[in-house]
N, C-alpha and C positions, 0 to 999 in steps of 0.2 A: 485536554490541551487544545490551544486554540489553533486554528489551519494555520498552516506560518506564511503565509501570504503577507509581502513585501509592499502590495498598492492594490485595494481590493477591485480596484477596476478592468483590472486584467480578466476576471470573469463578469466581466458586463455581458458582453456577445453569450456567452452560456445562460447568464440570468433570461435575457430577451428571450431566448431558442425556447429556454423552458415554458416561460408568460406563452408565447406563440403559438407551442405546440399544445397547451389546453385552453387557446383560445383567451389570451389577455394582452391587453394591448402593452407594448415595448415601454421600455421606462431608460431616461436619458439618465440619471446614477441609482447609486445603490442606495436607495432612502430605505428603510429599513422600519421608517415607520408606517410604510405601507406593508397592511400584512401578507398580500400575495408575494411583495419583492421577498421577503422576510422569510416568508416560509420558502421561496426559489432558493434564499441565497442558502440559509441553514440548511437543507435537503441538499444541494450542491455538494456542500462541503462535507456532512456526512458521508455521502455516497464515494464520494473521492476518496476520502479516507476508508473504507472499508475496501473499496476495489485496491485499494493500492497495496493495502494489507493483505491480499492473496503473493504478491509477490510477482513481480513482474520482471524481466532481463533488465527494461531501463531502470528498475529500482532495488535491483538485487547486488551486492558487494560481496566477495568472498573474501579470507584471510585481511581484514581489514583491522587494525593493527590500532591496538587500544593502549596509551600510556595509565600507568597507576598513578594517581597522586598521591601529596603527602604522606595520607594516615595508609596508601598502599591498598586502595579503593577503587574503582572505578567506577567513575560517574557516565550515565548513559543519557546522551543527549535526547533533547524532547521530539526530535524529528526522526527517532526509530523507531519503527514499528516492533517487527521484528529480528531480534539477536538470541545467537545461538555460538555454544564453542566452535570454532573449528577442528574440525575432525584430525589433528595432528601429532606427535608422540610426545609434545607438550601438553597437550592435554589429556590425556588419556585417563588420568588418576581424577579430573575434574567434571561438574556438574553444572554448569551454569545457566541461571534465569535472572530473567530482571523479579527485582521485589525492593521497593522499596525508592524508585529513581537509581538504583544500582546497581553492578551486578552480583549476582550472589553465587557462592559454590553451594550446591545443594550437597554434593557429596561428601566437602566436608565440614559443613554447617559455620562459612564462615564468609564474609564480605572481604577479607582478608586476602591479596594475590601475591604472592613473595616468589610462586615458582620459576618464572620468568618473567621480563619486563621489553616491549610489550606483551601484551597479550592479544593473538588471532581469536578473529569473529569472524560469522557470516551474519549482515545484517540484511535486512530490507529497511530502504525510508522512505519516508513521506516526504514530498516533492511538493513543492509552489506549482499552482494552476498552470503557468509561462511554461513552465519545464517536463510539461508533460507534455507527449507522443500524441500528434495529434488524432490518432485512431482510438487511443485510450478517453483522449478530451470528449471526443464523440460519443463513444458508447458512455462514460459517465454522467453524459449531459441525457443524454437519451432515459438512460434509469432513473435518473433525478426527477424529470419529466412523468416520467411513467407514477412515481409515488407522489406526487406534486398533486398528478390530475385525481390520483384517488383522494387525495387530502381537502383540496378547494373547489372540485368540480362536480365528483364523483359521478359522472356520465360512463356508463361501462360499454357503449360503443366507442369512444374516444378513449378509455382504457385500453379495451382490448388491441384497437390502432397501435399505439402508442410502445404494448407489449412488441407486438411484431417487429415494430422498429426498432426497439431495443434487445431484441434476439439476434435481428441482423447486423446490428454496430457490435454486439458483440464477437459475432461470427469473425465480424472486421478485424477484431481485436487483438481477438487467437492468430488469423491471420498474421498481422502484424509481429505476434510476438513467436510466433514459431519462424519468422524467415529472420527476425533479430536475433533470436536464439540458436538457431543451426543445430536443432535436436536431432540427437538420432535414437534407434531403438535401444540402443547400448547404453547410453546416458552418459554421454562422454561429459567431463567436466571442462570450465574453460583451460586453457592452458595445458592440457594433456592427451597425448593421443594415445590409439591404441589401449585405452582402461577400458576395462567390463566391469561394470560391480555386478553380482552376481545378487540374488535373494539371499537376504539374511532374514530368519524369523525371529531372533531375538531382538528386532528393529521394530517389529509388529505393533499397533496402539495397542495401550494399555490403557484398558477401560475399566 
């Protein structure tokens, strides 16, 4: 799926950071036929999309509320990463993943949703360049950079730089998302107080 970016020039300023930080000079658009622009902008956009798929508070939704259509299906738009049920006494009987652009009941083998309408998710999406934090903009631009320079430069003193600085954009990051998040040890959810979930091991990966 392609970055849903609405005007690609919104990551100009990030393309330039990346050329700069391994030593290439700024470029006034995204010409694309230049292959260092090319390889800045596709590495950009990778990397956004994988950071953003860890899940972040400004990209995290909870009980967000899915209508069935028609055939009583639910189609899942292209700018979700990831979706999961919401843990509710509606769902409890169900299994849900995406497969196929839809969601599916793993549990019981069927695309089919009849038990209620709508139906609660917990998603995480993928966000336009514009709409991201700009702590996040930073540390993604910095990693982008960082695999940029191993790609078109491959100088491993300007790597190693490069890592440092994207250790600490990240540091920034966490930062960021631990004071937007108001974590505590307890794992309170949004909207509720006083909850402890406790260790469940039938929660445990299954590998």
């Amino acid at each position: 799926m392609p970055f849903p970016t609405t005007n690609a020039t919104q990551e100009l300023p990030a393309i330039n950071n990346i050329l700069s930080s391994c030593g290439q000079a700024p470029v006034t658009t995204l010409d694309q036929t230049n292959p260092d622009v090319a390889i800045a902008y596709a590495t950009l956009l990778q990397v956004s999309r994988e950071v953003q798929s860890e899940g972040w508070t400004f990209n995290k939704e909870y009980h967000y509320e899915f209508a069935v259509n028609t055939d009583n299906e639910i189609e899942i738009p292209n700018n979700i990463l990831q979706i999961k049920l919401t843990e509710n006494s509606n769902n409890t009987t169900h299994d849900g993943i995406r497969r196929s652009g839809k969601l599916y009941d793993r549990q019981n083998h069927t695309y089919k949703w009849t038990h209620s309408n709508p139906i609660e998710c917990d998603v995480v999406w993928l966000f336009d360049w514009i709409d991201l934090p700009e702590p996040i903009q930073n540390y993604i631009t910095a990693r982008a950079a960082t695999l940029v320079s191993s790609k078109i430069i491959g100088d491993d003193d300007q790597y190693i730089r490069l890592e440092k600085q994207e250790a600490l954009l990240r540091a920034m990051a966490m930062e960021y998302e631990t004071q937007q998040g108001q974590f505590t040890m307890f794992g309170h959810p949004q909207g509720q107080q006083n909850y402890y979930q406790s260790y469940q091991p039938f929660h445990a990966l299954q590998r």
